[in-house]
C-alpha positions as CSV (number, residue, x, y, z in Angstrom):
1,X,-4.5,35.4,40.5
2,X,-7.4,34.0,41.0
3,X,-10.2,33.0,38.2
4,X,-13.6,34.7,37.7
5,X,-16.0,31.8,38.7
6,X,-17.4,31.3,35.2
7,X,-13.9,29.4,34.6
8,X,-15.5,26.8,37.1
9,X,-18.5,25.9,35.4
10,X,-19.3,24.7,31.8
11,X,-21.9,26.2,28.9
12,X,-23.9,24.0,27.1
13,X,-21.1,22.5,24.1
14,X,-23.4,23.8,21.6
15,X,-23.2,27.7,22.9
16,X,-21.5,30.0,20.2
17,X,-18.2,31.4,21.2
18,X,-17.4,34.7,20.5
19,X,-15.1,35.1,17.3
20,X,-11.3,36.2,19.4
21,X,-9.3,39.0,17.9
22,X,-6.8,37.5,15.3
23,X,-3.7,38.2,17.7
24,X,-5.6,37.6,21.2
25,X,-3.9,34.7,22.8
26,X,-6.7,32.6,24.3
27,X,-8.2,28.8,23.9
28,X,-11.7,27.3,25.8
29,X,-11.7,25.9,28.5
30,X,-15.2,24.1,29.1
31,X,-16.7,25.9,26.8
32,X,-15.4,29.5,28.0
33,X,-13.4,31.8,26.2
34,X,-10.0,32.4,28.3
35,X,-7.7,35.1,27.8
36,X,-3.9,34.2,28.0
37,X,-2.1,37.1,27.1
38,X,0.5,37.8,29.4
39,X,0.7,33.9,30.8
40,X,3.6,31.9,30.7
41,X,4.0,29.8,27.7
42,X,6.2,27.5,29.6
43,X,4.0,26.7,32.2
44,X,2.1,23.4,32.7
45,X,-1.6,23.5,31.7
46,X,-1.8,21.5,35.0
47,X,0.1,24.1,37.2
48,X,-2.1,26.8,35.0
49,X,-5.5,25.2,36.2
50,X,-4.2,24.6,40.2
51,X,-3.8,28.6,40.1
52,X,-7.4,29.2,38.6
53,X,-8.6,26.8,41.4
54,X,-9.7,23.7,39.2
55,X,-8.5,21.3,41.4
56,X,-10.3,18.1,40.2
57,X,-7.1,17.9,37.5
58,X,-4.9,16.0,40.0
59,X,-1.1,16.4,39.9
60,X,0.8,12.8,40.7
61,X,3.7,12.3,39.5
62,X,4.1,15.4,36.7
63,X,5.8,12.9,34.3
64,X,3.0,12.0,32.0
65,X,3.2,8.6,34.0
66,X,0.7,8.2,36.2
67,X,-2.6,10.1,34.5
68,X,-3.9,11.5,37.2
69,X,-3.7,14.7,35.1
70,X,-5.7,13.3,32.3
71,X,-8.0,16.0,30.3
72,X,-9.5,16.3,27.0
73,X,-8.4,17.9,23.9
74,X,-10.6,18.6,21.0
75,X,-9.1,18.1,17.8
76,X,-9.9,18.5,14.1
77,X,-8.8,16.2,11.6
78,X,-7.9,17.2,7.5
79,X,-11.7,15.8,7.2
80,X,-13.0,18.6,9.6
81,X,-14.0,15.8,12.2
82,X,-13.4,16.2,15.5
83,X,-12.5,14.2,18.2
84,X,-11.6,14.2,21.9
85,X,-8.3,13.3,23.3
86,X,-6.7,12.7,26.6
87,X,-3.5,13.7,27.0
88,X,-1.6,14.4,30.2
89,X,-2.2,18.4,31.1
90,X,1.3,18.5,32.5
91,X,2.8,17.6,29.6
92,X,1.3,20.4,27.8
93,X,2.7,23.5,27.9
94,X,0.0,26.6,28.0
95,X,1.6,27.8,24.2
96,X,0.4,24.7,22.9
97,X,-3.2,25.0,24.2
98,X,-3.8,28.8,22.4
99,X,-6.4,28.5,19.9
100,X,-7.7,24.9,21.3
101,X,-11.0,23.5,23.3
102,X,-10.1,21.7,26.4
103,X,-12.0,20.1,29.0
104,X,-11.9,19.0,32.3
105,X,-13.4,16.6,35.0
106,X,-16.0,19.8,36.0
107,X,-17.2,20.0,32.7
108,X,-18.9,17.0,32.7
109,X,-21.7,16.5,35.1
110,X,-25.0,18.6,34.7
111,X,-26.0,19.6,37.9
112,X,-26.7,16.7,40.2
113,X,-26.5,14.3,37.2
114,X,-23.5,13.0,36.6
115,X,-21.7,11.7,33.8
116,X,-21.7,8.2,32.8
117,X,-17.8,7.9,33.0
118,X,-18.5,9.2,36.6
119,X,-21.6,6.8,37.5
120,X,-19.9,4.1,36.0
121,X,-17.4,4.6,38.7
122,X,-19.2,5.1,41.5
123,X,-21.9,2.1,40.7
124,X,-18.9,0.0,40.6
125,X,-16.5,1.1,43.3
126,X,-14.0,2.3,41.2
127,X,-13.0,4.3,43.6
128,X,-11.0,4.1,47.1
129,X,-9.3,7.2,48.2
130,X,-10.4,9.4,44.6
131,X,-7.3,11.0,43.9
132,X,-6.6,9.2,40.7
133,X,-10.1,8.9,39.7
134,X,-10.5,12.1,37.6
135,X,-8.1,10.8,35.4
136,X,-9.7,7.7,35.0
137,X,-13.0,9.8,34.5
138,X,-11.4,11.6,31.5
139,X,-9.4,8.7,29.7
140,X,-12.8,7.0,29.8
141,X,-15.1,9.9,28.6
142,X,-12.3,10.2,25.6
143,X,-12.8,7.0,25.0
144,X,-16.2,6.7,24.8
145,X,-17.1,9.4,22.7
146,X,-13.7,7.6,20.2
147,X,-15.2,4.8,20.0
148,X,-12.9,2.5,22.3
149,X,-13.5,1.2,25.4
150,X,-11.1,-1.5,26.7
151,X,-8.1,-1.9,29.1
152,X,-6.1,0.3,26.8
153,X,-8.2,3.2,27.4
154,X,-6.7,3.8,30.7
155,X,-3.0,2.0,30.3
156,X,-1.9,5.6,31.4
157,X,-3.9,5.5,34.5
158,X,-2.9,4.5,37.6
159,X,-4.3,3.5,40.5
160,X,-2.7,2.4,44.5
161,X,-5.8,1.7,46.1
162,X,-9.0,0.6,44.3
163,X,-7.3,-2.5,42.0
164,X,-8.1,-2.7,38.8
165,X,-11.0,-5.2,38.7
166,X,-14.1,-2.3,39.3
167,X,-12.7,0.1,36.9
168,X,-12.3,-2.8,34.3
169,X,-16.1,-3.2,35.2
170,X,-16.9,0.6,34.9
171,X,-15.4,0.1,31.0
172,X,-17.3,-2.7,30.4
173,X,-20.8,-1.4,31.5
174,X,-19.5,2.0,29.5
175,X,-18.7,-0.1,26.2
176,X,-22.5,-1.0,26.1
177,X,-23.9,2.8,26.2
178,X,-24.5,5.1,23.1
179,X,-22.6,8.0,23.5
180,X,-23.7,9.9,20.1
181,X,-26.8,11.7,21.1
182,X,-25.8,14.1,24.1
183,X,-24.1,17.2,24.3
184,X,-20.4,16.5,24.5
185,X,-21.3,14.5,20.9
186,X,-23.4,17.8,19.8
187,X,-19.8,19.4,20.6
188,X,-18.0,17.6,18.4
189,X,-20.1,18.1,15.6
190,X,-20.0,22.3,15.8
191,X,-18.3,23.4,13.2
192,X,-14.9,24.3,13.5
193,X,-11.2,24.5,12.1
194,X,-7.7,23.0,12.8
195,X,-5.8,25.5,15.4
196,X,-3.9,28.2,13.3
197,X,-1.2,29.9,13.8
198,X,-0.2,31.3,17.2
199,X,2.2,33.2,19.6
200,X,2.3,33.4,23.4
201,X,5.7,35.0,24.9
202,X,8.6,33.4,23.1
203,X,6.5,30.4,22.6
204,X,5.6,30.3,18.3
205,X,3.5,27.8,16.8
206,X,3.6,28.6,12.9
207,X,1.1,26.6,10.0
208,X,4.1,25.9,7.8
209,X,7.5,24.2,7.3
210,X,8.4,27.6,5.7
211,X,7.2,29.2,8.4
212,X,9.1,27.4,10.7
213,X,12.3,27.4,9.2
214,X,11.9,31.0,8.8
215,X,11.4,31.3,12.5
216,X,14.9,29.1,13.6
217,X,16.8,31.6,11.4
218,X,15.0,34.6,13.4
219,X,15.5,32.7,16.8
220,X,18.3,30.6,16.6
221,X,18.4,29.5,19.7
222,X,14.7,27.9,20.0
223,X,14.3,24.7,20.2
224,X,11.9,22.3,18.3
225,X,8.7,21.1,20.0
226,X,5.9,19.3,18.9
227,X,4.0,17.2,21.7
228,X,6.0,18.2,24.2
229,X,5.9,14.8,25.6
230,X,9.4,15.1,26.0
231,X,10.8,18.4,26.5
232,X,7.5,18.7,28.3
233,X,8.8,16.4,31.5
234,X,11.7,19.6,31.5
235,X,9.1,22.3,31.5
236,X,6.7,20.8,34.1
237,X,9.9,20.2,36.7
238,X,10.4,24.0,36.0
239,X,13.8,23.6,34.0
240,X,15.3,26.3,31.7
241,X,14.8,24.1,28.8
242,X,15.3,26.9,26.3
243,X,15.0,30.5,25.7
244,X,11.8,30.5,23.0
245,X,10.1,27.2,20.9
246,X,8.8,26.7,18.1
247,X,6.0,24.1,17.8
248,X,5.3,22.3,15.0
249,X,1.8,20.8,16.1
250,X,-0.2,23.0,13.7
251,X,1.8,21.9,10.3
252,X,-0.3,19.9,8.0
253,X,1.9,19.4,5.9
254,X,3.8,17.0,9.0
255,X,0.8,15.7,9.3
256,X,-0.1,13.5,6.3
257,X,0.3,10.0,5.8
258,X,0.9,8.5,2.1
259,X,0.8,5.3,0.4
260,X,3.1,5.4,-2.1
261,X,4.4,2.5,-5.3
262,X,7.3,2.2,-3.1
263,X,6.2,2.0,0.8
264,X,4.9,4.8,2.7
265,X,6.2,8.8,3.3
266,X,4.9,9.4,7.0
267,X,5.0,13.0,7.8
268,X,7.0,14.1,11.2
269,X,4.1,15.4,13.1
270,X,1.7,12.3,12.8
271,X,0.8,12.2,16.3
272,X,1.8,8.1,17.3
273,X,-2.0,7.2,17.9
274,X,-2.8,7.8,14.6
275,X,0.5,5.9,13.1
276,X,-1.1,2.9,15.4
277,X,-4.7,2.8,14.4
278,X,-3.6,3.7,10.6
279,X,-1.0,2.2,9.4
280,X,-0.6,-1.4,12.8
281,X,-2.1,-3.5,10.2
282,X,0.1,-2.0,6.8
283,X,2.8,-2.4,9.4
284,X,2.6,-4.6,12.0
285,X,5.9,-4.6,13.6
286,X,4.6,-1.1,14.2
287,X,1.3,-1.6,15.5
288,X,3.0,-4.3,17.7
289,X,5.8,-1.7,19.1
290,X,3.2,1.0,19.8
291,X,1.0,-1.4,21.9
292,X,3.6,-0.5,24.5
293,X,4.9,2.7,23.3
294,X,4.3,5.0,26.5
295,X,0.5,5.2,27.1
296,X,-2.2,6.6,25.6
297,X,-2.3,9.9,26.6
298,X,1.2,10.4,25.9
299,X,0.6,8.9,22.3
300,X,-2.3,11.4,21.1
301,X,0.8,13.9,21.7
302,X,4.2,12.1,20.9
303,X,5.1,12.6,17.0
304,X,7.7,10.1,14.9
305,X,9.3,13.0,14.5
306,X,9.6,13.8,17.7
307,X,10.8,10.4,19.3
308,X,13.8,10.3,16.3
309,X,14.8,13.9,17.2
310,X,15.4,12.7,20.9
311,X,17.7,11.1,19.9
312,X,17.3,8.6,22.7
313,X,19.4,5.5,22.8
314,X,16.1,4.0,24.2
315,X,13.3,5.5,21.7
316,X,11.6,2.7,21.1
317,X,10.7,3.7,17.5
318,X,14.0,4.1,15.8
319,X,15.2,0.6,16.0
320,X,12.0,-0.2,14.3
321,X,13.2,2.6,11.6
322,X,16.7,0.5,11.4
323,X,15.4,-2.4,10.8
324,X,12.9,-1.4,8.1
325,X,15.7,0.6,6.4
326,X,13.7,3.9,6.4
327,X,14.6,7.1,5.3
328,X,14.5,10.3,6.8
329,X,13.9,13.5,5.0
330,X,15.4,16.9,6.5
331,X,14.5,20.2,5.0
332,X,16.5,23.5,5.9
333,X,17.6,27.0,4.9
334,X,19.6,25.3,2.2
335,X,16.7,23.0,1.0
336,X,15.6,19.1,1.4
337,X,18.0,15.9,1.9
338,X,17.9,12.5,2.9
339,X,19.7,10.2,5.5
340,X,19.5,6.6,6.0
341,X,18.0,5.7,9.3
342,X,21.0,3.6,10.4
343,X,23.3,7.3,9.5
344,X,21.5,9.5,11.2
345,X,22.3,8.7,15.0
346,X,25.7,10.1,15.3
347,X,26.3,9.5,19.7
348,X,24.2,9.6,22.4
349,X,21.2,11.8,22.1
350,X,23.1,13.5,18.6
351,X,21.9,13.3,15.2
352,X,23.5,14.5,11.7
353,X,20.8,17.1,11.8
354,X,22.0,21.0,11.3
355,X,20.8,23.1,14.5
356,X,18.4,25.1,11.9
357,X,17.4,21.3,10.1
358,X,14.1,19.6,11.0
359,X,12.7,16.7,10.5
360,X,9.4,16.7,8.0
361,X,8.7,13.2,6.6
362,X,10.1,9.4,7.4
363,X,9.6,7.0,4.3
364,X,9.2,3.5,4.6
365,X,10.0,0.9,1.9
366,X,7.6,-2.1,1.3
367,X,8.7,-5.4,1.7
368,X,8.4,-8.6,1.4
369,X,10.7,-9.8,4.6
370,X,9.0,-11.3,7.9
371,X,9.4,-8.2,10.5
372,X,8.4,-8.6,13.9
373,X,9.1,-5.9,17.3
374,X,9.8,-6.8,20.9
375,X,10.0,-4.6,24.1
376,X,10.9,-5.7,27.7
377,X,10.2,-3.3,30.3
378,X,9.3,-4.0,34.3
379,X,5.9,-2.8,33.2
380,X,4.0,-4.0,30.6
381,X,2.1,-0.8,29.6
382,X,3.3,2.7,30.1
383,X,7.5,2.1,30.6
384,X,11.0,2.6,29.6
385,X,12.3,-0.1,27.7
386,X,15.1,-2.9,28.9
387,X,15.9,-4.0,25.5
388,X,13.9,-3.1,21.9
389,X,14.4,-5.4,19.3
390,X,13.0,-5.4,16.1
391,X,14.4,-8.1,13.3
392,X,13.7,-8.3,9.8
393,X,14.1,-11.8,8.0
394,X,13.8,-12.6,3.9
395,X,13.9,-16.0,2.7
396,X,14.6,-16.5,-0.8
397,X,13.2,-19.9,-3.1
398,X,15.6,-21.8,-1.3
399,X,14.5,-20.9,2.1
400,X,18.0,-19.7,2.7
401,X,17.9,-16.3,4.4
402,X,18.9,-13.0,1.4
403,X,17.6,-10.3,3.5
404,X,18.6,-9.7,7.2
405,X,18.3,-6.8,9.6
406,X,18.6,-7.0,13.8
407,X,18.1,-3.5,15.3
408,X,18.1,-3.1,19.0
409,X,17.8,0.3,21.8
410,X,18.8,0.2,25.2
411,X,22.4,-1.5,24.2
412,X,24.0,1.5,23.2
413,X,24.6,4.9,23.3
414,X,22.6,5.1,20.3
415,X,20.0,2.8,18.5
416,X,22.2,0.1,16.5
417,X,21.8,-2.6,14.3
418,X,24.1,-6.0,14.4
419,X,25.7,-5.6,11.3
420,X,28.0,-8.9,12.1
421,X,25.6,-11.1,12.8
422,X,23.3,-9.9,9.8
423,X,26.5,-10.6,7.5
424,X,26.8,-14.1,9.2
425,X,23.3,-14.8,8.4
426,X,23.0,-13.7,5.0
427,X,23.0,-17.2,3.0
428,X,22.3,-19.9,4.8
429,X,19.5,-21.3,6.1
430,X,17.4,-20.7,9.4
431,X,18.1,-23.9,10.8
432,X,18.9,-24.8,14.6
433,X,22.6,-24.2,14.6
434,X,22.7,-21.4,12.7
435,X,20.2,-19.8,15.3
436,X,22.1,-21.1,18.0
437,X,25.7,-19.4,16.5
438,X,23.6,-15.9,15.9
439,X,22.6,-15.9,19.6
440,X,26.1,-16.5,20.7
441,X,27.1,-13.7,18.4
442,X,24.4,-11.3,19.7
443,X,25.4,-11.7,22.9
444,X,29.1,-10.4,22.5
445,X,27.8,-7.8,19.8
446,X,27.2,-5.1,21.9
447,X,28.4,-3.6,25.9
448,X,25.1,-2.6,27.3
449,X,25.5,-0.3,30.2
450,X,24.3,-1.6,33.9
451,X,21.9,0.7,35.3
452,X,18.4,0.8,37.7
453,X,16.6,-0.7,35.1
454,X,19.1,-3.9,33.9
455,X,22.1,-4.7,34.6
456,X,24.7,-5.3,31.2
457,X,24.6,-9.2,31.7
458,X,20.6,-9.1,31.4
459,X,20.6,-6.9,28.5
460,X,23.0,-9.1,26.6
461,X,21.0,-12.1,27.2
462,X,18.0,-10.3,25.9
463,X,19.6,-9.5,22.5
464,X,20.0,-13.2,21.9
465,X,17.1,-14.7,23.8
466,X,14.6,-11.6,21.6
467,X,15.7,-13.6,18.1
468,X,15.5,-16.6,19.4
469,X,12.1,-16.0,20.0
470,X,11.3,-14.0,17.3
471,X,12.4,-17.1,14.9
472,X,10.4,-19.6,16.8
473,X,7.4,-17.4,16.5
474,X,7.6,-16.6,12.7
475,X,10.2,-19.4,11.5
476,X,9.1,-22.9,13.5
């Protein structure tokens, strides 16, 4: 079908939207009202905006990998702030965007004039053969109008042709322009609320936990989805990934983040940016793993919640989990309990989570131990972990060690700490040769698989080599 041609061109971001019915499916796309109902909730915003005939939203590799699909998001915080985010269109399925404001690369320019994201580009040849450059365009408007404007803005970009040196140049120039006085910043500061609740197809996104719950006992079969940055990669290869979802994007009550006397609760829904620009400093062998944790676009959408529910043996988060010695709070039709991180993974890619269980807050103790995270991948940004470490050290008076935990992914079926060594180490002090015994230990602890990534032999090396380093880096 194709799309009446108002869908091509943008309103002025101040223009008042029309108030939708309360049960019209529909979201804005730059800055028109679009009708959904009868769509495919499954279906890629991406695939969604080739078939209107917005073709300046590239596909590449329909992964999440390569950002050529890069668009904007507005979102509105609990404050009632909004903000724009980039996040990989197809990663998000079209039941996630009802009730949101999206953008695209047409949006942008006015008339002749384009943006500065665009100029910035073009006055510095960040551009060869263009295919990847509306991506770029959009991670860099995103992050100008956030505030950030630096090699991590477009980590989730990439680019065959041009090299990297103009487009660094493009950010550089943009980091020096005001970007609070035109209409995209008029946008943000229209009034507006937090998507509400929603249904398109078999796709439900409730407001709730009850909500939810409630839902899973009327659909037993759907499956949980919140960013979709996942189950997502399914959906946008076409895969039956499950009969009807329910997404838990619009919760606030997964949303919250709280200090407490005892550490922090961190709701499941916290999208990982924010856990990154939050709580890095509170936490820094969090802030550190989330450097590399996937890209940016696919952390504005990833949850904690999310990347625990996986299950992956490779989830880069949960040995970070293990060796904090969090907690993870489950609520379902028979009420709330709570599993040690290092109980809940159960095999590969199972949890001790009921079917009709979901995940709603992850608490994380203080402490006073030295904690530090450590990822090897082929790529520095943007890729699948080798190994994930993530050690935990507490001296006591007597610099002898009283506190030890040695977590590690990609060695095992499932995230796993090494309870024998942390036994060996617990009383005696951090000297040479009881390093040197440790790495010995570690690297007959676990039997890594060999795969296209590693082979076993690497992997084991890594698992000793990682605290070798990490005690020479905190401990020297």
């Amino acid at each position: 079908m194709e799309a009446p041609a108002v869908l091509r061109y943008p309103l002025s971001m101040t223009t008042p939207i029309p108030e939708p019915a309360a049960t019209a499916p529909a979201f804005e796309l730059n800055g028109r009202r679009v009708e959904l109902a009868g769509s495919d909730p499954t279906e890629s915003l991406l695939r969604w905006l080739k078939r209107q005939r917005l073709h300046g939203t590239k596909e590449g590799c329909g992964d999440g990998d390569c950002g050529a699909c890069t668009v904007a998001m507005i979102e509105t915080d609990a404050d009632g702030r909004s903000h724009y985010r980039a996040v990989n269109s197809c990663l998000l399925p079209m039941g996630s965007v009802v009730g949101r404001e999206i953008l695209t690369v047409e949006a942008l320019a006015d008339g002749e004039m384009l943006h500065p994201a665009q100029q910035a580009l073009v006055d510095h040849s960040g551009s060869q053969c263009g295919y990847c450059t509306p991506g770029f365009v959009m991670s860099l408007f995103a992050g100008g109008y956030g505030g950030e404007l630096n090699d991590h803005t477009t980590e989730g970009n990439l680019c065959r042709c041009t090299g990297y040196a103009p487009i660094r140049r493009a950010t550089a120039e943009l980091a020096t322009l005001d970007f609070s006085a035109d209409r995209f910043a008029e946008g943000l500061r229209r009034e507006r609320q937090s998507a509400g609740e929603a249904m398109l197809g078999h796709y439900f996104s409730p407001t709730t936990v009850e909500g939810a719950l409630a839902l899973k006992q009327q659909h037993p079969e759907a499956a949980w989805i919140a960013g979709a940055t996942d189950l997502g990669v399914g959906l946008s290869r076409g895969q039956t990934v499950a009969s009807s979802f329910i997404a838990l994007d619009r919760i606030a009550e997964l949303q919250q983040i709280q200090k407490t006397a005892n550490g922090w609760r961190i709701g499941a829904g916290v999208p990982l940016s924010r856990l990154e620009s939050e709580l890095g400093d509170a936490i820094p062998a969090l802030g550190e793993m989330l450097r590399w944790f996937a890209a940016r676009q696919v952390r504005n959408r990833a949850t904690l919640g999310g990347n625990l529910g996986s299950a992956s043996p490779i989830g880069d988060l949960s040995p970070l989990l293990l060796a904090l010695d969090a907690r993870i709070e489950l609520r379902g039709p028979g009420g709330m309990r709570q599993v040690a991180a290092d109980e809940f993974f159960t095999g590969y890619r199972q949890t001790v989570m009921a079917r009709d269980e979901l995940i709603v807050v992850v608490e994380i103790p203080a402490g006073d131990s030295t904690c530090m995270a450590y990822k090897v991948a082929k790529r520095q940004s943007d890729d699948i972990s080798i190994v994930a470490a993530v050690f935990a050290i507490g001296l006591d008076e007597g610099q002898s060690i009283r506190h030890a935990r040695l977590a590690y992914g990609g060695v095992a079926a499932t995230p796993l700490r090494a309870r024998g060594v942390e036994e060996y180490l617990v009383g005696r002090r951090l000297d040479r040769a009881t390093v040197e015994t440790a790495c010995a230990m570690l690297r007959a602890a676990f039997t890594p698989l060999s795969d296209h990534r590693a082979g076993a032999d690497y992997r084991r090396a890594l698992c000793a080599s990682l605290f070798d380093k990490f005690v020479a880096e905190r401990f020297a």
